[in-house]
ZAKOLPA-102371 format. One line per field, with one value per residue (C-alpha): residue in three letters; x, y negated, z. Coordinates in Angstrom, 1 decimal. Last residue first. Example, Ala and Ser with C-alpha at 12.3 -4.5 7.8 and 13.67 -1.06 7.14 Angstrom:
<rs>
residu	c(SER, ALA) .
u	c(13.7, 12.3) .
v	c(1.1, 4.5) .
w	c(7.1, 7.8) .
</rs>
This chain:
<rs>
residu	c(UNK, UNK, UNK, UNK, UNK, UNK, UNK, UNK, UNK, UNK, UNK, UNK, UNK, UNK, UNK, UNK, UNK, UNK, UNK, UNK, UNK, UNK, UNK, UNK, UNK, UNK, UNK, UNK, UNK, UNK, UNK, UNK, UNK, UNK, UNK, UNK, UNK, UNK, UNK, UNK, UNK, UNK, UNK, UNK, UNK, UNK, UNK, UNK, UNK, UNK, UNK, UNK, UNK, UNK, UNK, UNK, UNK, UNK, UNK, UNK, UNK, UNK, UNK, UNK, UNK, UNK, UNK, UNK, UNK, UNK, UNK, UNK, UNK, UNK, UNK, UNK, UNK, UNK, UNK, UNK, UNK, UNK, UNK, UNK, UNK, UNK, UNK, UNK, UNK, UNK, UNK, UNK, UNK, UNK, UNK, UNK, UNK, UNK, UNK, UNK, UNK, UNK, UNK, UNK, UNK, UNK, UNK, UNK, UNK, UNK, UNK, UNK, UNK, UNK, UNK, UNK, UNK, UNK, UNK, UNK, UNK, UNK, UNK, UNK, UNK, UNK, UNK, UNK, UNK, UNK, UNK, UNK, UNK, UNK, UNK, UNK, UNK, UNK, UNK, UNK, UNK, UNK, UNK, UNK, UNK, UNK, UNK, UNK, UNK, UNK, UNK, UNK, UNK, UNK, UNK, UNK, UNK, UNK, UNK, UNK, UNK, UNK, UNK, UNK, UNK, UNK, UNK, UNK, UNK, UNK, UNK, UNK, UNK, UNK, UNK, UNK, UNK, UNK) .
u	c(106.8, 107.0, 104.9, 105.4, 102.9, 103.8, 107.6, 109.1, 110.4, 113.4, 114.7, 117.8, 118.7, 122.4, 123.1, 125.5, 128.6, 130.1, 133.6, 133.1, 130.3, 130.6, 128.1, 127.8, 126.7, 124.0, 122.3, 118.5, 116.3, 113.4, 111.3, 109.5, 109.5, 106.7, 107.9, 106.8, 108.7, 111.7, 111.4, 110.7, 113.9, 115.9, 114.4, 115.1, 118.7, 119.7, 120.4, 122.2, 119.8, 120.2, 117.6, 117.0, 114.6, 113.4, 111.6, 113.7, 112.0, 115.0, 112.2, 109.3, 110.6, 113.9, 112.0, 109.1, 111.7, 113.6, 109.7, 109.3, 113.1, 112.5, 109.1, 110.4, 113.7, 111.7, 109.0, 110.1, 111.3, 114.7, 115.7, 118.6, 120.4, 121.1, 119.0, 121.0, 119.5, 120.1, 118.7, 120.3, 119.4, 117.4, 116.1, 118.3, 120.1, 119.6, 122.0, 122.2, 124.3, 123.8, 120.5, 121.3, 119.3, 120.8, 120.0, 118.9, 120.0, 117.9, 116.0, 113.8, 110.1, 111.3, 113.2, 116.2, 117.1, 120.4, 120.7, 124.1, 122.5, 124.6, 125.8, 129.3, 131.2, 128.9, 129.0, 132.8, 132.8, 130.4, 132.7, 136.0, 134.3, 132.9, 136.5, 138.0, 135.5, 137.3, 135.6, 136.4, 135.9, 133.0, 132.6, 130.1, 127.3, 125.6, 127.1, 127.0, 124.2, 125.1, 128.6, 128.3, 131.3, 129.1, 126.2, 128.9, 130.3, 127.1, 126.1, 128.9, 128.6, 127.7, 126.4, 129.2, 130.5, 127.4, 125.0, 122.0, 118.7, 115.7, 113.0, 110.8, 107.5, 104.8, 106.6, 109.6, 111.8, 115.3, 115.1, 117.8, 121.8, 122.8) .
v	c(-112.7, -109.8, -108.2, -104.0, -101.9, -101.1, -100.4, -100.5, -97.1, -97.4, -95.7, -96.3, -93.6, -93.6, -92.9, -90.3, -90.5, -87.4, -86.0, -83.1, -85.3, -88.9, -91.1, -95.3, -94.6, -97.1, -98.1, -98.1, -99.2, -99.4, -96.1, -96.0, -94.0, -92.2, -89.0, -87.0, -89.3, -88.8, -85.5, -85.4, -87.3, -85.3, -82.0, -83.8, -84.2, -84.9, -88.8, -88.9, -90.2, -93.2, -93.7, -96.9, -97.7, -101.2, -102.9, -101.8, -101.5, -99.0, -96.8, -97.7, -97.8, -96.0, -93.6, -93.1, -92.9, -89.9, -88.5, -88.6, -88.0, -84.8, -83.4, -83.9, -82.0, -79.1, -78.7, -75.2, -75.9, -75.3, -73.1, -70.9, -73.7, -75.5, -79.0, -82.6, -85.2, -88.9, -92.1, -95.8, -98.9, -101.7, -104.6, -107.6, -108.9, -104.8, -103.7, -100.0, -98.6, -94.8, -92.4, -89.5, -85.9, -82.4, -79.1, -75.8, -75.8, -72.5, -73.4, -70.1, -71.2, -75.1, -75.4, -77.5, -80.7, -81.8, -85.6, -88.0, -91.4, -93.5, -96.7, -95.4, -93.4, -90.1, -91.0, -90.2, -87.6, -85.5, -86.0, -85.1, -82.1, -81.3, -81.7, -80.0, -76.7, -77.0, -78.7, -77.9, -81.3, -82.3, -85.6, -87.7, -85.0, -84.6, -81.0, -80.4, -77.9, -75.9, -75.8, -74.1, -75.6, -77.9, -75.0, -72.7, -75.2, -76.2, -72.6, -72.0, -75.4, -73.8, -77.1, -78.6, -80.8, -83.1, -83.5, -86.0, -84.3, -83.7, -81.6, -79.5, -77.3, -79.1, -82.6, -83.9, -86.9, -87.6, -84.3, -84.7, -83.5, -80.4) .
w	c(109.5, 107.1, 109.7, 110.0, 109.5, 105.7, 106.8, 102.8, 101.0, 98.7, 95.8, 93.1, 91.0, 89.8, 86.6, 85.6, 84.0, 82.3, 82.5, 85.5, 87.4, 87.4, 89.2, 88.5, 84.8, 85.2, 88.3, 88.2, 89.9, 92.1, 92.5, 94.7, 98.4, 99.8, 101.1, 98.3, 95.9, 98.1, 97.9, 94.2, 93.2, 95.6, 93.5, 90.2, 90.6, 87.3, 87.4, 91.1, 93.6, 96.4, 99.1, 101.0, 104.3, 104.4, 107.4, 110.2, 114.3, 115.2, 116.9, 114.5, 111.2, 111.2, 113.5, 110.7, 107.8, 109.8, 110.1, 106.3, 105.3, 107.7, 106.1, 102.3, 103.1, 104.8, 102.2, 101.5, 98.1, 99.3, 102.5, 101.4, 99.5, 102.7, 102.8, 103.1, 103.1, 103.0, 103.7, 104.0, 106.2, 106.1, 108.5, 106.8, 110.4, 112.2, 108.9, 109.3, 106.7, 107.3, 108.8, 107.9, 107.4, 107.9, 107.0, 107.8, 111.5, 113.1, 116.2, 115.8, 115.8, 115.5, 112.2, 113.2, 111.0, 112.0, 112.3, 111.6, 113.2, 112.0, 114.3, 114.5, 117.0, 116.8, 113.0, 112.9, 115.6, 113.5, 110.1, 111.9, 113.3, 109.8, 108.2, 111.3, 110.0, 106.6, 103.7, 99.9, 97.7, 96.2, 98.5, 96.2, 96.6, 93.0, 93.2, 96.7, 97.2, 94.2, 95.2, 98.1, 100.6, 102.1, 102.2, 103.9, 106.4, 107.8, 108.2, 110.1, 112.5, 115.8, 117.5, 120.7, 118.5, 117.9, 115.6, 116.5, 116.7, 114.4, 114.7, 112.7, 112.4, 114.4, 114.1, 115.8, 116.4, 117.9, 120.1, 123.0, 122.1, 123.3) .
</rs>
């Protein structure tokens, strides 16, 4: 098992690796609620996953599940993506299966993920995409601090409509801009 990344009283997150039971995984990537304003829509096989874990094992990502800490249980995954250590930014994602939205959990892992962007990898920007429609993302991030900075038009297409693409970053307040 892979060591705790970062934790708070109800949550912690830890690298994926091949070795974690991915079934739930699989169901919520193949749910298609929870993937609708994903940009990979297409059915996922337990290889796919694999193939996915190795990939950011390999890479500078930090691909995190998000385990609940009175039982362990994976509910979701967070990622850290794009890391430019020159310009101090990276990318956020989340990932939350179906069965545990609204609980907070999202909110509570881009928060602490944010925090080790910020204080382990020592980045002054962390960035958050959002498909047009996907008002609980937009809330999360909201929650967790981030603004609002742009918007990309018609950059998303679901079924035969474009979408714009919400633009959202959060800035290291404690860090100089030296």
């Amino acid at each position: 098992m892979s060591k705790i990344l970062i934790e708070n009283d109800s949550i912690f997150l830890r690298k994926l690796n091949l070795k974690d039971n991915l079934d739930s995984y699989l169901s919520w990537i193949n749910d298609k609620d929870t993937t609708k304003y994903l940009r990979k829509r297409k059915k996922q096989s337990i290889n796919d996953l694999k193939d996915y874990i190795q990939y950011n094992l390999n890479s500078d990502n930090y691909l995190c599940g998000i385990f609940k800490k009175s039982n362990n249980l994976h509910v979701g995954n967070v990622l850290l993506s794009n890391i430019d250590k020159d310009n101090e930014h990276c990318d956020i994602g989340i990932f939350i299966g179906k069965d545990f939205w609204g609980e907070g959990i999202g909110t509570t892992a881009v928060v602490l993920m944010s925090d080790y962007a910020f204080n382990t990898l020592k980045l002054h920007k962390v960035i958050a995409g959002v498909v047009q429609g996907n008002t609980g993302s937009s809330k999360l991030f909201e929650k967790a601090g981030f603004i609002l900075e742009g918007i990309k038009k018609e950059e998303f297409k679901i079924n035969d409509s474009f979408l714009d693409h919400l633009h959202y970053g959060k800035i290291n307040k404690n860090k100089n801009n030296g």
